[in-house]
ZADO-1210 file (C-alpha; in nm, 4 decimals, padded with zeros to 6 digits):
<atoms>
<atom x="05.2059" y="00.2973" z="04.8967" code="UNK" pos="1"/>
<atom x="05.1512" y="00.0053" z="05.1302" code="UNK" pos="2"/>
<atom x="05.0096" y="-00.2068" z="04.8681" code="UNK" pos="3"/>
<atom x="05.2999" y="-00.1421" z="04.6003" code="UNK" pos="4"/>
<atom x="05.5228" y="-00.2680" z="04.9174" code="UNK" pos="5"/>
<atom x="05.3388" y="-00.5579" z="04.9039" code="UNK" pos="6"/>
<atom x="05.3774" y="-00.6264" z="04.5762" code="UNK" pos="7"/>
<atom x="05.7331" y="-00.5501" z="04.5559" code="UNK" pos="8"/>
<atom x="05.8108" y="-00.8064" z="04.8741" code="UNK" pos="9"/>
<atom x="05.5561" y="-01.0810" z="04.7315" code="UNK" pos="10"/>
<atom x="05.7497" y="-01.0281" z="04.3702" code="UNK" pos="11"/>
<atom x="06.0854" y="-01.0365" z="04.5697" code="UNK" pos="12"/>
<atom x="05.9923" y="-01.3151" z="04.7143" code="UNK" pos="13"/>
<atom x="05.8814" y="-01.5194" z="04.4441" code="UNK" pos="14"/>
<atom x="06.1866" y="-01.4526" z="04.2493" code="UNK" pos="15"/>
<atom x="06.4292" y="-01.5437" z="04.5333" code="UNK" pos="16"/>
<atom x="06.2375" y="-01.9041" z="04.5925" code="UNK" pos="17"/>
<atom x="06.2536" y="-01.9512" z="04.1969" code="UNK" pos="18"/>
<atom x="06.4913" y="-02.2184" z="04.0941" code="UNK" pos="19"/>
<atom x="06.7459" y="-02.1381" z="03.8275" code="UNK" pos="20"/>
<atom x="06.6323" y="-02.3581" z="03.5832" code="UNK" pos="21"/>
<atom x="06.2921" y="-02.1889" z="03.5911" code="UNK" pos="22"/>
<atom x="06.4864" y="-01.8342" z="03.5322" code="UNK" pos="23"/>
<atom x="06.6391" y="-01.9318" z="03.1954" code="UNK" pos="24"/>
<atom x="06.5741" y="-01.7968" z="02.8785" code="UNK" pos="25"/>
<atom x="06.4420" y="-02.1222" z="02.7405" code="UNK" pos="26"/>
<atom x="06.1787" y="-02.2204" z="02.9958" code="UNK" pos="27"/>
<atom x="06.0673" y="-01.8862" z="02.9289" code="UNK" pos="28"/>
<atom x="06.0686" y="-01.8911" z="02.5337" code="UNK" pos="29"/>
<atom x="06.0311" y="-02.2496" z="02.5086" code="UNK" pos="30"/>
<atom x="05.6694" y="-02.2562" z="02.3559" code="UNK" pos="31"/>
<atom x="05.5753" y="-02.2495" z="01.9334" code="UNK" pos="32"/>
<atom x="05.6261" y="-01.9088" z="01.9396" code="UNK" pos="33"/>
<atom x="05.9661" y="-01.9228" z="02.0492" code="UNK" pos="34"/>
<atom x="06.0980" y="-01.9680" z="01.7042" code="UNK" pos="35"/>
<atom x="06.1556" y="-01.6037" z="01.5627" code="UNK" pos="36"/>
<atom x="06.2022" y="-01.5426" z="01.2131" code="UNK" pos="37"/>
<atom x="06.3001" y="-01.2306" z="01.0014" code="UNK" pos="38"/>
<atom x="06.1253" y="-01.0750" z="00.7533" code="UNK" pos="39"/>
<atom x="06.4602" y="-01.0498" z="00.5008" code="UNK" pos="40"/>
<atom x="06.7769" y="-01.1915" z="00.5807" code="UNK" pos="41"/>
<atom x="07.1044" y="-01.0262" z="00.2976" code="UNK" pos="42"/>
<atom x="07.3767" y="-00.8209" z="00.3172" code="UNK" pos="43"/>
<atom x="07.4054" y="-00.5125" z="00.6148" code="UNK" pos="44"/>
<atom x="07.2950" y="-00.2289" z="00.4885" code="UNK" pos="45"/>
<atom x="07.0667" y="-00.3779" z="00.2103" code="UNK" pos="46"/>
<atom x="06.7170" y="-00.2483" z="00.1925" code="UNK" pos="47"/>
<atom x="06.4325" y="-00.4677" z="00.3567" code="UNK" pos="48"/>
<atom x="06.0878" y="-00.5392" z="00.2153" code="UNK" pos="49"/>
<atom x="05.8299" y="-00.4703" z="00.4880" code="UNK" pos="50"/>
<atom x="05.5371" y="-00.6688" z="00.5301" code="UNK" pos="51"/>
<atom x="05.3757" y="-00.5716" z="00.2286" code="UNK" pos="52"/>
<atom x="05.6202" y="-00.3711" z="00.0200" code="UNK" pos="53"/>
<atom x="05.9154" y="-00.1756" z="00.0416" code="UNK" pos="54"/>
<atom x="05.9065" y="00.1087" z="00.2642" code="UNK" pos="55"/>
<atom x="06.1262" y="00.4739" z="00.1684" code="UNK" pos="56"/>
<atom x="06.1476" y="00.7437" z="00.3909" code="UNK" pos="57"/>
<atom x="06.1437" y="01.0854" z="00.3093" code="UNK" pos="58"/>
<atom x="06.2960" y="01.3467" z="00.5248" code="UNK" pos="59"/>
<atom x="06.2869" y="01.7061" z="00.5471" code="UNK" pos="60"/>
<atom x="05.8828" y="01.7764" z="00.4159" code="UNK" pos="61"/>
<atom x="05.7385" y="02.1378" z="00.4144" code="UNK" pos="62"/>
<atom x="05.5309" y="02.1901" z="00.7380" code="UNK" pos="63"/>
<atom x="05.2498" y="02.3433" z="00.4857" code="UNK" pos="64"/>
<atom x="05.3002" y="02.0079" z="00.2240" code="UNK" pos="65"/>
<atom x="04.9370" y="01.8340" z="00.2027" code="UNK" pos="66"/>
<atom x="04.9430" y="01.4452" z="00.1468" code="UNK" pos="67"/>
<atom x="04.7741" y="01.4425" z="-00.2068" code="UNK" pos="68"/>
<atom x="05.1174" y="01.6622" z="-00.3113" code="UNK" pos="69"/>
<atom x="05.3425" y="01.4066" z="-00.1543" code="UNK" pos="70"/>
<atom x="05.1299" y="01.1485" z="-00.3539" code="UNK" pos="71"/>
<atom x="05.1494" y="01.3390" z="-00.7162" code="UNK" pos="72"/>
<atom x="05.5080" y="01.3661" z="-00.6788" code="UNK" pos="73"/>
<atom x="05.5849" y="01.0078" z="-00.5817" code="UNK" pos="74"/>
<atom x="05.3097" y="00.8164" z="-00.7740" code="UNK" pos="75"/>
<atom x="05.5076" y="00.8850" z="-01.1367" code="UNK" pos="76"/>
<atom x="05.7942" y="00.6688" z="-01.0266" code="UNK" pos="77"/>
<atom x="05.5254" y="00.3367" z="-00.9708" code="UNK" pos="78"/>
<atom x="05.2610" y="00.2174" z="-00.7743" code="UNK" pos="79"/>
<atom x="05.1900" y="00.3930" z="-00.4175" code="UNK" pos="80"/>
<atom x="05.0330" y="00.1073" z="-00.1551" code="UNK" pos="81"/>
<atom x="05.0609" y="00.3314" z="00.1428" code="UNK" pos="82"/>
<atom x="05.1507" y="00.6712" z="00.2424" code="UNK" pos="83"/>
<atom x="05.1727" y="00.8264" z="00.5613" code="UNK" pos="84"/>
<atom x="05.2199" y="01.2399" z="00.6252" code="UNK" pos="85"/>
<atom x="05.2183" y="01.2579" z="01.0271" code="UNK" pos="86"/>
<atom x="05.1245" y="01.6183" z="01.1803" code="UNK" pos="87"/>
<atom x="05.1910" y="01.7462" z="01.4514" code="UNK" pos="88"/>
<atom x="04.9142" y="01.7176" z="01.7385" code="UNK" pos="89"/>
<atom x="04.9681" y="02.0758" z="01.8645" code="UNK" pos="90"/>
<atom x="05.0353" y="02.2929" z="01.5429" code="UNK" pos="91"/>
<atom x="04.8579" y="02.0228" z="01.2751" code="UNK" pos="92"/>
<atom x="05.1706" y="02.1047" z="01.0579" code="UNK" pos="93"/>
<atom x="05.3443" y="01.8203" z="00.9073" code="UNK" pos="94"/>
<atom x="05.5928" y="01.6997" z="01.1477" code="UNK" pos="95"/>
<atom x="05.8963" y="01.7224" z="00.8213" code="UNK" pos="96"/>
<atom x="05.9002" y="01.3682" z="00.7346" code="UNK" pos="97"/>
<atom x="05.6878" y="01.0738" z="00.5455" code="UNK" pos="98"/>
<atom x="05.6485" y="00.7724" z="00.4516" code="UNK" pos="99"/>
<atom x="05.5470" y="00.5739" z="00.1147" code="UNK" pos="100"/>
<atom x="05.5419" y="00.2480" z="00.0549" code="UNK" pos="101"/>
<atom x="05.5871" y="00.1118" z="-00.3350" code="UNK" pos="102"/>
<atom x="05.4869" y="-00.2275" z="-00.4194" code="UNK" pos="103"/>
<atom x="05.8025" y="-00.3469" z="-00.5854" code="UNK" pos="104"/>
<atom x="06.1422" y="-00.2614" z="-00.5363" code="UNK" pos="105"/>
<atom x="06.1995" y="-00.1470" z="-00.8639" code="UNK" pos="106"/>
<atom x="05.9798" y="00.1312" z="-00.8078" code="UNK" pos="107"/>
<atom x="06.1092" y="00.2684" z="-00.4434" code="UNK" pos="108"/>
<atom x="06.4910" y="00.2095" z="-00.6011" code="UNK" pos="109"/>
<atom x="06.3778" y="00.4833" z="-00.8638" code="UNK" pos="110"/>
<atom x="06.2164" y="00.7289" z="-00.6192" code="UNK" pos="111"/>
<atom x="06.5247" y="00.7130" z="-00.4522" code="UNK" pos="112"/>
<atom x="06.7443" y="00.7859" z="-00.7218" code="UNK" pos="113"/>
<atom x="06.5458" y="01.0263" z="-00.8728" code="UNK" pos="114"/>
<atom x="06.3621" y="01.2358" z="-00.5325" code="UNK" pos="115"/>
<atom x="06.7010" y="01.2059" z="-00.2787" code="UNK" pos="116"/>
<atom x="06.8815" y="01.6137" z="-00.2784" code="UNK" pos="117"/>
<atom x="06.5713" y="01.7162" z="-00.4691" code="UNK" pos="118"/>
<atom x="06.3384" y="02.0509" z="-00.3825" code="UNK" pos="119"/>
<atom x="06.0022" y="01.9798" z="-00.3102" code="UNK" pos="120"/>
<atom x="05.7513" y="02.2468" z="-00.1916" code="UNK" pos="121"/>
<atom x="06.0923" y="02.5258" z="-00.1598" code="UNK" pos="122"/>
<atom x="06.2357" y="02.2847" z="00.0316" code="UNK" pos="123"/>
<atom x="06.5114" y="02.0342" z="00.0334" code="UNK" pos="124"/>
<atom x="06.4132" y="01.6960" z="00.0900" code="UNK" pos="125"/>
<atom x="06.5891" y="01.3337" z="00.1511" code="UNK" pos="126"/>
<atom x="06.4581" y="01.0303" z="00.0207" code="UNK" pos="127"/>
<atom x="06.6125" y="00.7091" z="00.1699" code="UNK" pos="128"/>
<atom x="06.5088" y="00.3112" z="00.2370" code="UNK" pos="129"/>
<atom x="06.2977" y="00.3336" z="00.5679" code="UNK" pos="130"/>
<atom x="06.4423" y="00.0012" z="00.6383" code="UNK" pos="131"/>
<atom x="06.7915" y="-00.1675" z="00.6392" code="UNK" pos="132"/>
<atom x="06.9345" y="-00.5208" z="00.7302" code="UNK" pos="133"/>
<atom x="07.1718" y="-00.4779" z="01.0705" code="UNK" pos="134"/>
<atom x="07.4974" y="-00.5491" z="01.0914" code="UNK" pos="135"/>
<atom x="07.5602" y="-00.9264" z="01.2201" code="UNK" pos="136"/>
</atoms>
């Protein structure tokens, strides 16, 4: 406990004899990597390509569904570059939801349109883009 006091009062202390101009955003960002960029830049609420392809999300995945299923099912609507099926730590059940990434757009756009209100496995499942441009 003492020495967290410390810090805290050596902290406080530092950041009282600080001068403003050191406690702006641009002294602090002011380096090469200070220039952000985004990935895609369009419309809000237009998909967005991740780093390597574009990324749906599918919602709503049997507990008991095995990731070589999710793969069949998805695969006939184009090429699969990743797919993740997270379980559950505790149980080792699927946790209800994945992930599959398609190489072009073309390809997710169909799973979309052709998995989203579908039954997979006896159960209902949504298919969506995993990401989306923000709203300016």
């Amino acid at each position: 406990p003492e020495q967290l006091f410390s810090c805290f009062l050596s902290y406080h202390f530092c950041l009282k004899n600080m001068s403003d101009t050191e406690m702006s955003v641009e002294s602090r960002y002011s380096g090469q990597f200070s220039n952000f960029s985004s990935i895609s830049e369009g419309k809000p609420g237009a998909p967005c390509k991740s780093i390597e392809g574009w990324l749906i999300i599918i919602s709503g995945v049997n507990e008991e569904t095995q990731e070589d299923e999710i793969y069949d099912a998805f695969s006939e609507h184009g090429h699969i570059l990743n797919l993740h099926l997270n379980l559950d730590r505790r149980t080792g059940y699927v946790k209800g939801y994945a992930l599959v990434e398609y190489e072009s757009f073309d390809d997710a756009k169909m799973a979309i349109q052709k998995m989203d209100n579908t039954d997979l496995f006896e159960k209902r499942i949504s298919v969506d883009w995993a990401f989306v441009n923000r709203p300016k």
